[in-house]
C-alpha angles and dihedrals in degrees: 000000000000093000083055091051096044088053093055093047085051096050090044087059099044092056086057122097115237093231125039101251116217112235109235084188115130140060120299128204110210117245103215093192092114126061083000104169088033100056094036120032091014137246121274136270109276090011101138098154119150096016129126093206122155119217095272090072093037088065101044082056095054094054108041119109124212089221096067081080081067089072119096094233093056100049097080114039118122122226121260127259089263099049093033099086090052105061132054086332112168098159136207114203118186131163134226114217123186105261089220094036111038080224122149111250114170135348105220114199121202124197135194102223102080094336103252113178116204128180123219097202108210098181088100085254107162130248120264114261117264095272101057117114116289116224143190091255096027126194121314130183121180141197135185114260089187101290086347128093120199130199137202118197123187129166103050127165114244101277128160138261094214130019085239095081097278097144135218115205132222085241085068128119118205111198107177135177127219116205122176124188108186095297100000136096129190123189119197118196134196127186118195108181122161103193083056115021135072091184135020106273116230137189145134143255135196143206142179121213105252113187088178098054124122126182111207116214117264114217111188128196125195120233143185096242092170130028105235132164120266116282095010115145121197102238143140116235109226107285105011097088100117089182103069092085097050091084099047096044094049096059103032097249131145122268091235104048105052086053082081122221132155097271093055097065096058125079096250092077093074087052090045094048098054092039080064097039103243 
């Protein structure tokens, strides 16, 4: 009878964590006080601060056109899973637990703008090999780091870093970081991307538990908004962008800053900048 007792006690044990996971579970209403203008009404046109960008980008910004998002196969496309979270986020997590086991399968999102859905599997299931198809949420795959979860997303389809142009490629690797402290939840991003990137891109993201939230459907219909020829593609060959001044003239700021890049994030910039006289 005690050696029964003894074993319950142990397998009792053994199905606790050792650590206590936080349960990122609930509806979450999305705080804009970061990045404000840029998440909501949308950063300007040549505005690549911040960005360590390499000239590739640089040139698939300069010659990106707003009015691409006109065409009908560009109206309803949802954001990806990096960007996701940036934009008109308010977000549903809910978890899937093993009937038998009571073990912890998947995490599924779900956002309002354009309703994507996404899973965070959390079983240990690998990754797909490099040619599987590529989608707008990926494949993500998770594990506690203490309170912290941590995912890892490959094979996502080409998306975008700021809604100016700035690219992400399908090459890309998104490692985040959910946080939650009581009624907060913090969301920490990294894109690694080497068509794009120079260095991993990293910024943060924020949530208030919201009980009372509810996230309509959003349905979304594809229309013809402007009459175009066949085959015409809203664009800007290199160099003929007129725009790209616009940001840095309006608030006084150097040329070269505002084209991005890593060395312009770091103090020595400044240093760099008066040493040539601009």
């Amino acid at each position: 009878m005690r050696f029964r007792c003894i074993s319950i006690v142990v397998l009792m044990l053994v199905s606790v964590p050792a650590f206590a996971q936080m349960d990122l579970s609930g509806e979450w209403a999305p705080r804009f006080h970061e990045d404000n203008p840029e998440r909501l009404a949308g950063p300007e046109i040549g505005d690549y601060l911040g960005l360590p960008i390499n000239d590739a980008a640089r040139l698939r910004a300069d010659s990106w056109d707003a009015s691409i998002l006109t065409l009908p196969e560009h109206q309803c496309k949802p954001h990806p899973a990096d960007y996701g979270p940036r934009g008109p986020a308010n977000l549903r997590i809910w978890k899937e637990v093993d009937k038998e086991s009571q073990q912890l399968i998947a995490y599924h999102t779900h956002i309002s703008w354009q309703a994507p859905e996404r899973t965070i599997w959390m079983d240990g299931r690998p990754h797909p090999p490099e040619y599987a198809a590529h989608t707008w949420q990926g494949f993500s795959t998770g594990k506690w780091e203490g309170d912290m979860l941590t995912v890892t997303t490959t094979h996502l389809k080409t998306g975008w870093i700021r809604r100016n142009g700035i690219p992400r490629s399908d090459r890309a690797t998104l490692m985040e970081h959910w946080v939650r402290h009581g009624d907060y939840l913090t969301l920490i991003s990294i894109i690694t991307d080497p068509a794009y990137l120079t260095e991993p891109f990293i910024r943060t993201t924020n949530w208030i538990l919201d009980p009372r939230q509810q996230i309509a459907p959003y349905p979304c219909e594809a229309v013809v908004e402007v009459e175009r020829p066949k085959g015409s593609i809203p664009h800007h060959l290199p160099g003929t962008n007129t725009f790209l001044n616009e940001f840095p003239k309006r608030f006084n700021l150097p040329e070269v800053a505002a084209r991005g890049g890593a060395d312009t994030m770091y103090p020595e910039f400044q240093e760099k900048m008066k040493a040539s006289g601009k």
